[in-house]
N, C-alpha and C positions, 0 to 999 in steps of 0.2 A: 264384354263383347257379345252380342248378340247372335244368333246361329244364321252366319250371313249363308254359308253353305243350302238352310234350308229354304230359308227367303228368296236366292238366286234360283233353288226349284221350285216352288211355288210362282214365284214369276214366268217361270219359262211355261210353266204348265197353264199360268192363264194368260199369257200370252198366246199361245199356240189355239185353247179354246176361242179367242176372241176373237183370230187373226181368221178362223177359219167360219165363223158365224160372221163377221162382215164381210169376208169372201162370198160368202154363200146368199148376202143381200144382194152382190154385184149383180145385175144381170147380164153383163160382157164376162164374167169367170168363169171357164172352163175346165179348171184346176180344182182340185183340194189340198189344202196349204201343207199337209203332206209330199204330195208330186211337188209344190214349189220349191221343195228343196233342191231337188232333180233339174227344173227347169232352172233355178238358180244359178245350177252347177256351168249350166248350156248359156246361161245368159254371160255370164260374167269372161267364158272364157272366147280367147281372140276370135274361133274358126264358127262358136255357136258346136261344137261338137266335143264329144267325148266318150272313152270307153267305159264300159259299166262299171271297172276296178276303179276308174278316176273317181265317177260319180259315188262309188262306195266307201272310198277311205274318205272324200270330201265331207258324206254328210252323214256319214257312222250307218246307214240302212244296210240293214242283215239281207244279205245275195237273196231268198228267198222271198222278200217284204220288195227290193227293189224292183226285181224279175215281173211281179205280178205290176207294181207301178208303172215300170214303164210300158206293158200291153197296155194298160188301161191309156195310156199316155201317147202312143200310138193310134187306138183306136177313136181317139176324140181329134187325129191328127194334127198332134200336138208337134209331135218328134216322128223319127223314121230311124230303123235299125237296118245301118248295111254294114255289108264287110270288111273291114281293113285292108286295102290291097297288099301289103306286107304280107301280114298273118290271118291268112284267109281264118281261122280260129275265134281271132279279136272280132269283136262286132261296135261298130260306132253310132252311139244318139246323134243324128243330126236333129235340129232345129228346123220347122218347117217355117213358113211364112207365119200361120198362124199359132205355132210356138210363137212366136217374136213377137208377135203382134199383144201375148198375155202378158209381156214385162211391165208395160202401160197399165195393164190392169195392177198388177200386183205392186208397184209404183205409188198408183193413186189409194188402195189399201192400208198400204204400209204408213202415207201420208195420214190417217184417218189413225191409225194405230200409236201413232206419234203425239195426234194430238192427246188422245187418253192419257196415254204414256204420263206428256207432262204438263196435263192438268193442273191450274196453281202452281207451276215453278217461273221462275224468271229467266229470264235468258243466261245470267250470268248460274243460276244454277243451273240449267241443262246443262251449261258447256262445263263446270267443274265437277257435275256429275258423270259426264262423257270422258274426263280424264280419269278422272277415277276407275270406271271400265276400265278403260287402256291399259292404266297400269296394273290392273288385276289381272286382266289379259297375259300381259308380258309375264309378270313373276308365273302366271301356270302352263303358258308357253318355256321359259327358260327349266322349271321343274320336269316339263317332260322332254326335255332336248337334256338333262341328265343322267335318264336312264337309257 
């Protein structure tokens, strides 16, 4: 067996460099595929909102590294931090228009990242190599739903 564990990091890690050098060709990107995860967090959920603990257990960014993302994410009026009327304490990421308007971008990216991705495969192998994911997913999903 091969050191799939290291090959899955080596991927992630030039995925990430790649993701974020054709972002950076976009000229509609106002992101760095860092904050994407952030804006992810905001895209995928019902309201376009969420609290900064959401966005932190979501996408593992240490309180610290997040904090300074979201000003910077803020100040490109991406998102907007207001109150929780509950817990006036909680503060919530809304989504502005032009947050919204970047999911298009990072969309048509992501399209562009896919094709690299799978350069020379067939379609019957992307999708048996898609299951394969899955179910590698699942068994380190169920591993940590046992501790």
């Amino acid at each position: 067996m091969k050191y799939c564990h290291l090959l899955a990091h080596h991927i992630r890690l030039l995925n990430g460099r790649i993701f974020q050098k054709l972002l950076s060709q976009d000229p509609e990107a106002l992101y760095r595929s860092e904050q994407g995860k952030i804006l992810a967090v905001l895209w995928n959920s019902e309201t376009g909102c969420a609290t900064a603990t959401d966005i932190a257990l979501a996408t593992g960014l240490a309180n610290n590294t997040l904090t300074t993302m979201i000003k910077n994410l803020e100040e490109k009026n991406l998102v907007t931090v207001s109150p929780c009327g509950l817990d006036k304490r909680k503060k919530y990421l809304v989504l502005t228009d032009l947050g919204w308007s970047q999911q298009e971008v990072s969309d048509r990216v992501s399209r562009e990242l896919d094709a690299i991705y799978y350069k020379g495969f067939s379609d019957k192998e992307i999708e048996q190599f898609e299951d394969f994911q899955e179910r590698i997913l699942a068994n380190l999903k169920e591993k940590e739903n046992e501790d």
